[in-house]
Residue, then its C-alpha position, 0 to 999 in steps of 0.5 A: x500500500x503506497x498510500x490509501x489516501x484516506x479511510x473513507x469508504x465509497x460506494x461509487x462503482x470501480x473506475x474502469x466499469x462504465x456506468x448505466x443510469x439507474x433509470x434505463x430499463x435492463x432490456x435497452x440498456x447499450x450493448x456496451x454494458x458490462x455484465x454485471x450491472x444489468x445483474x445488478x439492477x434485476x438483482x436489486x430489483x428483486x431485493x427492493x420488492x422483497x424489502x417493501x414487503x419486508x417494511x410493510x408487514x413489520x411496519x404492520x406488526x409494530x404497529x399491533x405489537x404496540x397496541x398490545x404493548x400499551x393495552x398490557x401495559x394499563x392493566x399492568x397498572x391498574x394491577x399494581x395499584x389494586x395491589x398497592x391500596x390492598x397493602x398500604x392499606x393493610x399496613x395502615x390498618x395495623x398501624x392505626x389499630x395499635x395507636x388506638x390501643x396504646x392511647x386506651x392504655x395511656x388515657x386510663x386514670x391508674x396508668x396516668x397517675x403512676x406516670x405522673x409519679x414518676x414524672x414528679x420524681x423526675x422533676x424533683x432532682x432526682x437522677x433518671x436512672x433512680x427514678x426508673x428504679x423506683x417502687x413508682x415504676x413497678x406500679x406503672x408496670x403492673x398497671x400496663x402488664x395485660x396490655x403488654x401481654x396482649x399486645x406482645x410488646x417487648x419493650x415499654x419506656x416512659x420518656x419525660x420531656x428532656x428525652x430521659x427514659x424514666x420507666x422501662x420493662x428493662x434496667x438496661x434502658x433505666x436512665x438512658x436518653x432519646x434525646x440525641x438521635x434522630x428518635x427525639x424528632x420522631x417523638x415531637x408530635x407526642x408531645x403536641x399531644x399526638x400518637x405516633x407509629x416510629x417506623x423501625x429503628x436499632x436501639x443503639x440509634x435510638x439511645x447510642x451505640x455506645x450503649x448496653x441494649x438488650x436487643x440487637x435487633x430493630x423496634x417499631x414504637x408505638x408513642x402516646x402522650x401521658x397527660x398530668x392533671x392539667x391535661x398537659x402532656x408530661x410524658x411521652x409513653x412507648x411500646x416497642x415491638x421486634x421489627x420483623x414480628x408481626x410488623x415484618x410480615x404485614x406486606x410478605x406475598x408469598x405465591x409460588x404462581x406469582x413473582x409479585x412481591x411488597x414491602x416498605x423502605x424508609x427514607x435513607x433506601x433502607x428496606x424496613x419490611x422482611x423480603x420475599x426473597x430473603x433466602x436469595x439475599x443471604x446465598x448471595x452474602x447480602x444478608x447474614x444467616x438469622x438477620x431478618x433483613x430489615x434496615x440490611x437491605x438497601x434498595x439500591x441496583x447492583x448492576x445485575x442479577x444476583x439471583x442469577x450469579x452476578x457478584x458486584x464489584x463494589x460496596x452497596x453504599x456507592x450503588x444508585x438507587x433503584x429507578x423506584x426508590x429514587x423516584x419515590x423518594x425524589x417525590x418525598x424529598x419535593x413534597x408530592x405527587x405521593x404515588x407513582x408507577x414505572x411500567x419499563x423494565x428496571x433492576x430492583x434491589x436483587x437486579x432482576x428487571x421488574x416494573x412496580x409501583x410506590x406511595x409515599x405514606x408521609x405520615x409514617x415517613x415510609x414508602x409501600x412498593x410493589x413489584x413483578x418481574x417484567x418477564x411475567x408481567x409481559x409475558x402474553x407479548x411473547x405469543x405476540x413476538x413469536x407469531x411475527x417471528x414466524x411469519x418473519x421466518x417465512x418470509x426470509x426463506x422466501x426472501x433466501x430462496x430467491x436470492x439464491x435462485x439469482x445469486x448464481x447468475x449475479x456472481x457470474x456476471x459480477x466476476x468480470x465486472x470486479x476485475x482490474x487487469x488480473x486482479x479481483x477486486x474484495x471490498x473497497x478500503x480506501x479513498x482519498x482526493x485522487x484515488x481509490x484503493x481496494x483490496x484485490x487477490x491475483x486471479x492465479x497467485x490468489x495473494x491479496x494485494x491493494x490496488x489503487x486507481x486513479x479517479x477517472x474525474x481527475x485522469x489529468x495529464x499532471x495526474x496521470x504524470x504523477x501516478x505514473x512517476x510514482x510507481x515508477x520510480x518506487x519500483x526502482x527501489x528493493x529495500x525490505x522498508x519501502x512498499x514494494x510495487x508488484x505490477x502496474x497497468x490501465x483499465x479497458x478505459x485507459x485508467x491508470x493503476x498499480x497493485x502493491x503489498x497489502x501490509x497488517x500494522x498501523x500507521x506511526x501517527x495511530x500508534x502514538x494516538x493510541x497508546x501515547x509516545x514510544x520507549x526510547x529503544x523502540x523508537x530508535x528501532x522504527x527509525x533506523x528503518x526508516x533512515x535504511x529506507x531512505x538511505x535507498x532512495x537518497x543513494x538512488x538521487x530520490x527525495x521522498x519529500x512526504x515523511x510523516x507518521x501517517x507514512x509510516x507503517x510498523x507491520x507484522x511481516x514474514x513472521x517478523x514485528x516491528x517491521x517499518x514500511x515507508x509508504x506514499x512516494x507520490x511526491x518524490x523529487x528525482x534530484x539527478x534528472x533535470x528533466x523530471x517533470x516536478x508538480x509542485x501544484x500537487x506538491x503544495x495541496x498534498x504536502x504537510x506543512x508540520x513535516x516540511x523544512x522550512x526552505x520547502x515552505x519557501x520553495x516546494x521544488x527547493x528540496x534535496x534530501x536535508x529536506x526528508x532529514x528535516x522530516x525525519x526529525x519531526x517524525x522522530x520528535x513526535x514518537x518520542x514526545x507524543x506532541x506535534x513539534x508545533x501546536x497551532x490553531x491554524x495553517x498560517x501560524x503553522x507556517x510561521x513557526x517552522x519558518x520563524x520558531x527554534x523547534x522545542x527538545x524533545x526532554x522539554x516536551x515530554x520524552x522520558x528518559x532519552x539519552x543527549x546523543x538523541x536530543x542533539x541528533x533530533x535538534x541537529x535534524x529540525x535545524x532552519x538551516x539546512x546547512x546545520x543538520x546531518x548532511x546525510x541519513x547515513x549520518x542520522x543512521x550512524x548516531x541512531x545505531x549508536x542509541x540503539x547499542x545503548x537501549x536496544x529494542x528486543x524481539x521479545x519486548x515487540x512479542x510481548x507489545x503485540x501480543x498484548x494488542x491483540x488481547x486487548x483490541x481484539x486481533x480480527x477486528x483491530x486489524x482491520x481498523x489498523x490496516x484502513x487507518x494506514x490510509 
């Protein structure tokens, strides 16, 4: 590959095949036509039929998939809300019933008055934990026994107004205080005179974690005020029940037909009801053995489905919220709409995809949610999928039966119109302002080879003049590390072409915009490459006048890495030849200012091969430092600097580690004065060869590089992308 030119793909036919119009019907197409297009137009005729039906009928299923689609899902929602009232419901009934009959309890004149004992206590200076084990408290405690008993409460606290707990069925709790939590806030509305259900809470929240509580599970409360004689409320009575007792399975469905599932969270995401998958949660490491779950589980997407083997990667705390919760909650943060469904799949808390529904329950600062797995929920769309699927199944065999009727004779007929010369065009890979390059196997070696022809809408005379010196004068040249021209010749039409190696590697500049500057050892290695090839040219009185990065392909060639191809010899300068015809209208459009010397810029014919040592600096500078010798915003100030600007070193600019010698040869080459750089690439090859003694660049180090892209990129699919890069 000379140059591809650029990596553009086309689809305008092969130069050389002579167009029909579209709208000339087959039978009065010219009898010059080539084969293949009347193949082409009744191929692609049949194709075109076949796809109006195709779009028609699937346009037609998408329709009605829609339909179905927005049908289920209405009823998946008036589902979801039928079954959330059924258990916000449920779970306000249960709430409301045991408010009522805490404030029986505490409006009982005996309850009071033991109550106020212990308040009047209190308020005499006497210490919290004296009070709490006072005669006074087991009087209360006697009073409240059948309630507790009934009730199943297993804890009761009295609570005066400064937070300190001042009766308590346990000593543990006797002088211990609410008042620092988040309990105390929670408690507030009782003493307005309200009673009020605590959502689950740990105790060691509720009264510290530095305390000795005896329970270590969490507790729903239930609070009423106590009212002295003035029917002011002096006292905050509590009746504490295990969380995952009765409270933890108000809202548990447990059908084996149905994936339906409800439960409550609090506003931190935290799940406050048991799960009904808990026995997926804990083989998963989500929840210990014997923990019920509750304040465990946070209601928050792992990434993918637990249930189905998917360990995450990080901890729960940095997964987001599920869609859910985070709309819910969202909702709670803003002050309404309480109330919500999502009815597009999304990964719950175990990361299976269900659809669901919420409401906020202001009040008692929950949430209530129900979810059902999206593939139950939608389940009767899969009838739907398959019948379409069928009849789309019949109509690709149909579709297939008349490709195939036809594709014997379109091959036919095809074969010559892919031809140029003895080659057999693949697949266009290239195409740039002048060119078109495709990739081609010779119809008897059957090696592949790129190919590349000239445009016919630019077959000028300076054109073909230089496509011709091109491949000829490259052709003169025999070293491994310059493209190798196999043949050359002319269409049926008269269009010039040339078939040359076709190379798997990449391109100087993709290897640096990829993976960022080479090791010293290594860039010497593709450089001193570079000087063998121009060393070549040079001794042939040839200047390349078009090094640069993008020129420059390191391949895997014969078994050998790291192998440097020099490419694009369209603009060489013959130096020996007085008579060579020079296009310096070309040499300016096709030349790159960032590579040229600066007498170039001056002059684009002024160039002897000081002029390719130049550029050869610059290609140096960039592989080493990563950066461009000059960053400019435009072309005129690009110009200005090369002629105008010292060029920076490259220990400046970012090359790690490189050796004087090195620094002082890339400065010597980027030199304005032509004069003041090596006077020969044997010279830059010498001091190269030199660095490489020092810092070698091993075989086994190439290995490993290319090993390792290969792995990472992935070989068939990068290389592919490498070789058209190269364009």
């Amino acid at each position: 590959m000379l140059s591809y030119d650029a990596p553009m793909p086309s689809h305008e036919p092969i130069p050389g095949l002579r167009k029909i119009p579209d709208n000339l019907p087959a039978l009065l197409r010219p009898p010059g036509a080539m084969p293949g297009d009347e193949a082409r137009e009744r191929f692609w005729n049949l194709v075109g039929i076949l796809a109006v039906v195709t779009v028609g009928l699937g346009a037609m299923g998408w329709w009605a998939y829609g339909q179905v689609r927005e049908s289920l899902r209405d009823l998946r929602a008036a589902g979801l809300g039928s079954l959330l009232e059924a258990e916000a419901g449920a779970l306000t009934i249960w709430v409301d019933e045991k408010k009522r009959a805490a404030d029986r309890w505490a409006a009982d004149e005996l309850v009071q008055r033991e109550a106020a004992a212990l308040v009047k206590l209190a308020r005499g200076g006497m210490d919290a934990a004296a009070v709490c084990r006072s005669p006074a408290r087991r009087k209360l405690l006697a009073q409240i026994a059948p309630f507790v008993a009934l009730e199943e409460a297993a804890a009761v606290n009295l609570v005066d107004r400064d937070g300190d707990i001042i009766a308590s069925l346990h000593d543990e709790y006797c002088g211990l205080s609410v008042a620092g939590g988040g309990f105390a806030r929670r408690l507030a509305p009782v003493f307005a005179g309200r009673t009020v259900f605590v959502q689950p809470f740990e105790e060691s929240e509720r009264v510290g974690a530095s305390k000795k509580v005896p329970f270590d599970r969490p507790l729903v409360w239930v609070e009423t005020p106590i009212r002295g004689d003035a029917g002011e409320v002096i006292a905050a009575l509590g009746f504490g029940r295990l969380a995952d007792a009765r409270f933890g399975s108000l809202l548990l469905l447990s059908s084996a037909q149905s994936t339906r599932e409800a439960y409550a969270f609090d506003g931190r995401g935290l799940m406050l009801t048991q799960s009904r998958y808990l026995g997926d949660l804990r083989q998963a490491g989500r929840v210990e053995a014997g923990d019920p779950g509750i304040l465990r589980v946070p209601i928050r997407d792992p990434g993918g489905d637990i249930v189905a083997g998917f360990r995450p990667a990080t901890p729960s705390a940095e997964w987001p919220l599920t869609k859910l919760a985070d709309a819910a909650l969202g909702a709670m943060a803003a002050g309404g709409p309480y109330e919500g469904a999502i009815l597009e799949p999304y990964r719950d808390y175990r990361g299976a995809e269900v659809i669901g529904a919420w409401r906020v329950l202001p009040e008692k600062e929950m949430v209530i949610a129900v979810e059902i797995e999206a593939t139950e929920a939608y389940a009767p769309l899969k009838y739907l999928e398959i019948a379409f699927g069928t009849l789309l199944g019949f109509l690709a065999a149909a579709l297939l039966a008349a490709v195939s009727s036809s594709l014997w004779a379109v091959r036919l007929k095809l074969r010559e119109a892919r031809r140029i010369g003895p080659y057999t065009i693949e697949r266009e890979i290239g195409e740039g302002g002048i060119s078109h390059v495709y990739l081609a196997r010779h119809s008897l070696l059957k090696r592949p080879v790129a190919v590349k022809v000239l445009k016919a809408a630019l077959a000028s005379d300076e054109m073909i003049t230089r496509f011709e010196r091109e491949v000829q004068l490259c052709s003169r040249l025999s070293h491994p590390n310059t493209i190798e021209i196999y043949d050359y010749g002319r269409t049926r039409d008269g269009t010039f072409y040339y078939a040359m190696e076709y190379l798997d590697g990449l391109s100087l500049e993709d290897l640096v915009q990829r993976h960022g500057p080479l090791p010293v050892s290594r860039a010497v290695h593709a450089l001193r490459q570079v000087c063998a090839s121009l060393k070549e040219a040079h001794d042939h009185g040839l200047v390349h006048r078009d090094v640069k990065p993008h020129n420059l392909m390191l391949c895997r060639q014969g078994g050998e890495l790291d192998v440097v191809k020099v490419l694009d010899f369209g603009l060489v300068k013959e130096l020996e030849n007085a008579h060579t015809r020079d296009i310096t209208q070309f040499a300016r459009v096709l030349g790159t200012p960032l590579y040229m010397a600066p007498e170039r810029l001056r002059n684009p014919a002024d160039a002897d091969a000081r002029a390719d040592i130049y550029a050869l600096g610059a290609v140096a500078f960039f592989v080493l430092t990563g950066r461009r010798v000059f960053e400019t915003q435009s072309d005129h100030d690009l110009v200005y600097q090369v002629l105008n600007v010292p060029a920076p070193s490259i220990a400046a600019c970012g090359a790690q580690d490189s050796p004087a010698i090195l620094e002082a040869l890339v400065a010597r080459c980027l030199s304005k004065d032509r004069k003041e750089r090596p006077q020969s690439i044997a010279e830059v090859a010498a001091v190269l060869a030199e660095v490489a003694r020092q810092r070698p660049w091993r075989e086994d180090d190439a290995r490993a590089w290319w090993a390792n892209r290969d792995r990472s990129a992935g070989a068939a699919g990068d290389a592919k992308e490498v070789r058209d890069a190269s364009t």
